[in-house]
C-alpha positions in Angstrom: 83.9 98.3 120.6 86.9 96.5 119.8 85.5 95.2 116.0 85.2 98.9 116.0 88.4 100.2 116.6 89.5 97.4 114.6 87.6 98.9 111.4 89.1 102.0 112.2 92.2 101.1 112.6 91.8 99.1 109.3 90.5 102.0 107.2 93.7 104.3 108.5 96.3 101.5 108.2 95.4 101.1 104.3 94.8 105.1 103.8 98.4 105.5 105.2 99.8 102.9 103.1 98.4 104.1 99.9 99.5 107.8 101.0 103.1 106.6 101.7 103.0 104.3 98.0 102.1 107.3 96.3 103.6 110.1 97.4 107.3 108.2 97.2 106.4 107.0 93.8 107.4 109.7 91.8 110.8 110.2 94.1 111.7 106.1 93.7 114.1 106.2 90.8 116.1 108.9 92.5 116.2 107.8 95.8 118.8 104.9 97.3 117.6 102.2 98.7 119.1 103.3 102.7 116.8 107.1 101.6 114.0 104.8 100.8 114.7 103.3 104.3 115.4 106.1 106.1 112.9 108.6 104.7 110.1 106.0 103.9 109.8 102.6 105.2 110.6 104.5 108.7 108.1 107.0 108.8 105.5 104.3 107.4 106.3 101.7 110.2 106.4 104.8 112.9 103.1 105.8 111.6 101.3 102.6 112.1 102.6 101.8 115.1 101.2 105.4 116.2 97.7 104.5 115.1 97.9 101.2 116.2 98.2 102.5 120.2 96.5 105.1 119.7 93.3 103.7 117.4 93.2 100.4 119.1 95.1 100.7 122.3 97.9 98.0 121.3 101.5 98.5 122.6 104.5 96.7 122.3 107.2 95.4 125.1 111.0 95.1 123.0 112.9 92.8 125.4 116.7 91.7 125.2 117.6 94.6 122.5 121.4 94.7 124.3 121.6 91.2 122.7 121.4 92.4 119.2 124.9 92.5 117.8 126.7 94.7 116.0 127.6 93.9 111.9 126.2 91.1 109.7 123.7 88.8 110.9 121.0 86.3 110.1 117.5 87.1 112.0 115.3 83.9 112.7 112.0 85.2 113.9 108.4 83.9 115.2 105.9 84.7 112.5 102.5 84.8 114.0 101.2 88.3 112.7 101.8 90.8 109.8 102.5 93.4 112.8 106.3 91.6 112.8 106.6 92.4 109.3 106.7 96.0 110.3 107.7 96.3 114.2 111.1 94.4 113.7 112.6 97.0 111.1 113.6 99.6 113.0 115.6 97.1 115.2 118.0 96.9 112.7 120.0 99.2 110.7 120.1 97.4 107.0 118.0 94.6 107.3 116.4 92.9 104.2 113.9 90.5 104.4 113.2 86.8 102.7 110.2 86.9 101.6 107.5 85.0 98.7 107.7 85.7 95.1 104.4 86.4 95.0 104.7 89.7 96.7 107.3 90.9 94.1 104.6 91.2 92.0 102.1 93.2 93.1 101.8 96.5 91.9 103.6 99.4 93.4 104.0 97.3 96.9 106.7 95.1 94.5 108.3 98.1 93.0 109.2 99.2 96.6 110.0 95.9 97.6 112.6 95.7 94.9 113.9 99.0 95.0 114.8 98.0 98.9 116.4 94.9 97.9 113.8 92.3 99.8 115.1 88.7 98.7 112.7 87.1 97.1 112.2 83.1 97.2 110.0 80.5 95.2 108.6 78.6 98.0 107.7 75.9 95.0 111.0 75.9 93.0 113.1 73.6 95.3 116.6 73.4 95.6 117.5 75.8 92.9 115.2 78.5 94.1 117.3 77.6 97.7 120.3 78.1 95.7 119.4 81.4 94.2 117.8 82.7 98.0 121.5 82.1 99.0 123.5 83.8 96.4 121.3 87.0 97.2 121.6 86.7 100.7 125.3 86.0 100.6 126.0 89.3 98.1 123.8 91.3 101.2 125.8 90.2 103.9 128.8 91.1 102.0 127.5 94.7 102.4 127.1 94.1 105.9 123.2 94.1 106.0 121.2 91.7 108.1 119.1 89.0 106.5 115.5 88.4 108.2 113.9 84.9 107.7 110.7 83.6 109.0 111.9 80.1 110.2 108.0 78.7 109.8 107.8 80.0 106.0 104.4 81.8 106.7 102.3 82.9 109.7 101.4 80.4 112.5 98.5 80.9 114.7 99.4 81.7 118.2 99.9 78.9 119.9 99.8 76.6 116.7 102.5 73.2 116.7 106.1 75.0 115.4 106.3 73.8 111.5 110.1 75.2 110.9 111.4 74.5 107.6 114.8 73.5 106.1 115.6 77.1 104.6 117.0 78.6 107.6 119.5 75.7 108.9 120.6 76.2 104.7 121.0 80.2 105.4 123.0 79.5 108.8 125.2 77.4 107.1 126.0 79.1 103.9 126.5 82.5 105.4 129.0 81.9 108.4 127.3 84.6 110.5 125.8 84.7 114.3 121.8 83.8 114.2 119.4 86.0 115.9 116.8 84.3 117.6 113.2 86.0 118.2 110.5 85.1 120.1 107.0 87.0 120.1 103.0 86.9 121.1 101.5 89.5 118.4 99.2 86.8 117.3 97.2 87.4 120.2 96.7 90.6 119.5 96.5 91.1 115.8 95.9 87.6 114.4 95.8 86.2 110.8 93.5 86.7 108.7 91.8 88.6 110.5 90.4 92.1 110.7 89.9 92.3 114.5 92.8 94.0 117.0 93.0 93.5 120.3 94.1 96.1 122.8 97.8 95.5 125.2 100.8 94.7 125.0 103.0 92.7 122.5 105.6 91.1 123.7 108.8 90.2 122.0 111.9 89.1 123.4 115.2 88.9 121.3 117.3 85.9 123.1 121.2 85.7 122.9 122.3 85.2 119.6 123.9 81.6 118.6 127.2 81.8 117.0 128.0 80.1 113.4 129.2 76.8 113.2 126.7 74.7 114.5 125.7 71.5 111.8 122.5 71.9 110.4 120.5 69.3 112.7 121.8 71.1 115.8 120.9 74.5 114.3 117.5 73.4 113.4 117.1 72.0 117.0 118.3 74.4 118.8 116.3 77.4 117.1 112.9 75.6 117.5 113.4 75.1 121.0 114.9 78.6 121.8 112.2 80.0 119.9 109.2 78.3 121.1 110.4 77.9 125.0 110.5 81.9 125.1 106.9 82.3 122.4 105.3 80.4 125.2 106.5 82.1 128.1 105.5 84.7 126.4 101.7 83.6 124.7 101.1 82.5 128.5 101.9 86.2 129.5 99.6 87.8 126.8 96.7 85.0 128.2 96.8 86.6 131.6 97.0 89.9 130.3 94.3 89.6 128.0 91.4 87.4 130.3 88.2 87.1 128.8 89.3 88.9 126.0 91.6 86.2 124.8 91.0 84.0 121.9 88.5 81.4 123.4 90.4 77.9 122.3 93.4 79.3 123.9 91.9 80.5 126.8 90.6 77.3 127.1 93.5 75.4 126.8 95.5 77.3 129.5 92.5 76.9 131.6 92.8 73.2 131.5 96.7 73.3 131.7 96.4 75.5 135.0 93.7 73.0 136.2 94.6 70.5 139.3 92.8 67.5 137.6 95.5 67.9 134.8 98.3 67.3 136.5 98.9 63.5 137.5 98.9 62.6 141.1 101.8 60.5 142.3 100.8 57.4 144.1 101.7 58.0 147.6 
């Protein structure tokens, strides 16, 4: 039943897609990019989320919201699904996100992409694709919108070692703004690469933002551990939710973390 729902789901989430692609086509020279957002990229996210609970039963739990703040801001978040890609937008009220080259190039999607003013990034080009990541970013935040960067670089199995990469500690530091932390389980629920859903609740939690100022090193540290602390808390939360319908390496692993012969006995 769930692969079911999860074809389903599948079939509608790509049907929607394509209806939304199309039907703002013809409108997308005429439209400004915050119409685009408001009268598009809205209704699309709102619509997938709908089928989502409704299709496969799969909610989502939005905690620490009072500790988004107000004006420019640099969002570092946990990038475990492509259900983040969409669920975080309507957090925020200009955001644009850092995102691969690559996807500026595919037909239609890029178009879109472009017309809302996603930063593109050459994950291959080095420093001066860094350089050129910054400049766009720094003529956003000007405008007062809030940059979204996946510290990781790509999607990380839940549960996976963190792999955070230079970029955001270079972001941090060039713009002069607070960093918005996020923390999140949706790998458990709608993995990579994968077709299959899995019914509950996502959890993410947005933790206090850090202000500017902090050298790169301590920025880099600090994120990784506020970041993974919480995406643990909150993958062990998902685990208990989920039972036997959990991912059976991870269920398996908090099995044997839970277990008495895994804890060391002091010598008495």
């Amino acid at each position: 039943m769930t692969f079911l729902r999860s074809l389903v789901f599948q079939t509608a989430f790509y049907l929607v897609t394509t209806f939304y692609l199309l039907a703002f086509l013809p409108l997308l020279p005429f439209l400004s990019r915050q119409g685009l957002w408001r009268t598009g990229v809205l209704w699309w996210v709102a619509t997938t989320m709908f089928l989502l609970r409704v299709i496969v039963g799969t909610r989502a739990e939005f905690r620490g919201i009072e500790n988004i703040p107000e004006g420019p801001l640099l969002i570092a978040s946990k990038h475990q699904s492509a259900w983040e890609t969409l669920a975080l937008l309507p957090l925020f009220s200009d955001p644009a996100f850092i995102l691969k080259r690559e996807l500026m190039s595919i037909p239609v999607f890029g178009w879109f992409a472009a017309r809302a003013r996603m930063i593109p990034v050459d994950r291959k080009g080095g420093s001066a694709a860094l350089k050129a990541m910054t400049r766009r970013a720094q003529a956003d935040m000007a405008e007062g919108r809030q940059i979204l960067i996946f510290p990781e670089g790509t999607r990380r199995p839940a549960g996976a070692p963190p792999d955070y990469k230079f970029g955001v500690a270079h972001l941090y530091s060039s713009l002069g703004v607070p960093c918005l932390p996020i923390a999140l389980n949706s790998g458990l629920y709608w993995p990579r690469r994968s077709i299959l859903k899995r019914r509950g609740t996502i959890l993410v939690e947005i933790l206090p933002p850090i202000p500017p100022g902090l050298p790169r090193q301590k920025i880099m540290a600090r994120l990784e551990a506020d970041i993974e602390a919480a995406s643990d808390r909150l993958l062990a939360e998902g685990l208990a939710e989920l039972g036997p319908r959990a991912p059976a390496n991870l269920r398996a692993r908090a099995e044997a973390e839970s277990s008495p012969l895994s804890t060391p006995v002091e010598n008495s």
